[in-house]
C-alpha positions in Angstrom: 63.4 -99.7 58.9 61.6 -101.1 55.8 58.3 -101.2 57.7 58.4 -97.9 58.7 59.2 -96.3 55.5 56.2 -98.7 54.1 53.6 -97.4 56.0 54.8 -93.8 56.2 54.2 -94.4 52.2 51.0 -95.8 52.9 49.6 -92.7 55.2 51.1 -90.6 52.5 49.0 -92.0 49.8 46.1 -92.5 51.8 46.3 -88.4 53.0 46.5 -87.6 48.8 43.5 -90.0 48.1 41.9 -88.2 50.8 42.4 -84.9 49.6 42.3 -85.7 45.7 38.4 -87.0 46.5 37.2 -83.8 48.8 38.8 -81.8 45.7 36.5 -83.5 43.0 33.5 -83.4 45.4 33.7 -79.2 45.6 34.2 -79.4 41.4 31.5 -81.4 41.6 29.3 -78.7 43.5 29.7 -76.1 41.3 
């Protein structure tokens, strides 16, 4: 059970990192 809720956190955080750098990269653009 710990595992699991470990790397559900970790896809989570990975998904935000994700996103947080395609955000900066369109600011970036303009």
């Amino acid at each position: 059970m710990k595992d699991k809720v470990f790397w559900t956190l970790m896809i989570i955080d990975g998904i935000l990192v994700y996103l947080w750098f395609k955000f900066l990269d369109k600011i970036q653009k303009y």
